[in-house]
C-alpha positions in Angstrom: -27.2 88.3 -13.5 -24.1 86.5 -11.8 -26.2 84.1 -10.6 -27.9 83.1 -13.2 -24.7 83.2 -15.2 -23.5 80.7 -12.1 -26.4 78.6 -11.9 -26.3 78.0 -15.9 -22.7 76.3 -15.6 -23.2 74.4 -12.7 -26.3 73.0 -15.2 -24.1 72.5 -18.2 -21.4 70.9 -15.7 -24.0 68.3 -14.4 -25.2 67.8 -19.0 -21.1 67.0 -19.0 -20.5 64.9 -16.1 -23.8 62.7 -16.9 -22.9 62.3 -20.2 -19.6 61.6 -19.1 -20.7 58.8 -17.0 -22.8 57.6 -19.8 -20.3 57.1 -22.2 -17.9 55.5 -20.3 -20.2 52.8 -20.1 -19.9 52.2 -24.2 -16.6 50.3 -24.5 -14.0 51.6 -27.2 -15.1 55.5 -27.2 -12.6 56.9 -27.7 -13.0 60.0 -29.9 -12.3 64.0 -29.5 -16.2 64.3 -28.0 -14.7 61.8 -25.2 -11.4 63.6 -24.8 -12.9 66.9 -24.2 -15.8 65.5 -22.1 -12.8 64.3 -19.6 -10.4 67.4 -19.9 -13.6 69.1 -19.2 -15.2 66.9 -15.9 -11.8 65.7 -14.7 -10.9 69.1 -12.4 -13.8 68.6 -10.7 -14.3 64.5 -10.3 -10.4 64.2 -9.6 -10.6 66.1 -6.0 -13.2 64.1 -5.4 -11.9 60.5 -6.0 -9.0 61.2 -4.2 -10.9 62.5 -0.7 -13.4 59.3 -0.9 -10.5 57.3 -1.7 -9.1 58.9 1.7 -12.0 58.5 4.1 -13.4 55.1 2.5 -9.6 53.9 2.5 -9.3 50.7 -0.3 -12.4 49.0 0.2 -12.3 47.4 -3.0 -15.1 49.2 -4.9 -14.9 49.0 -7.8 -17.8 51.9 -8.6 -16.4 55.5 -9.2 -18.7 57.6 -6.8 -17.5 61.1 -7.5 -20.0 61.6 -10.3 -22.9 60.7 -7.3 -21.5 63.0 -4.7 -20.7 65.8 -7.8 -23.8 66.1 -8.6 -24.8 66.4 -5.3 -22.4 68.9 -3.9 -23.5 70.7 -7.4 -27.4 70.8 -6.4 -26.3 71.8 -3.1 -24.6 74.8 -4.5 -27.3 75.9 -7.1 -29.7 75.7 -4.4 -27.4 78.0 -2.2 -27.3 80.6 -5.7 
């Protein structure tokens, strides 16, 4: 039951982060749905950003990878559930 209970919101994280990702490619949204999408996804990207920012040092990217390697370590930990 736990991990089913686990596995569900490591789903509904990866629904938020995706759609998180997709709206921040509409310019101007900026509503409660947005707000609540980031207050939500930002605990978990914000670790993240800040270790690739570390080991890839300023490289100049200008592409936020921390959704990519979220949903990675996220598959990687449902398929350990």
């Amino acid at each position: 039951m736990i991990r089913y209970v686990l596995y569900t919101l490591l789903e509904v994280l990866n629904w938020l982060i995706l759609a998180r990702v997709i709206l921040s490619w509409i310019p101007n949204m900026n509503n409660k749905v947005v707000e609540i999408l980031y207050t939500v996804t930002e605990p978990v990207l914000e670790p993240i950003r800040r270790l690739l920012d570390r080991t890839m040092g300023n490289t100049g990217v200008m592409v936020d990878l921390s959704p990519i390697v979220a949903f990675l370590l996220i598959g990687l930990i449902q398929r350990l559930i």
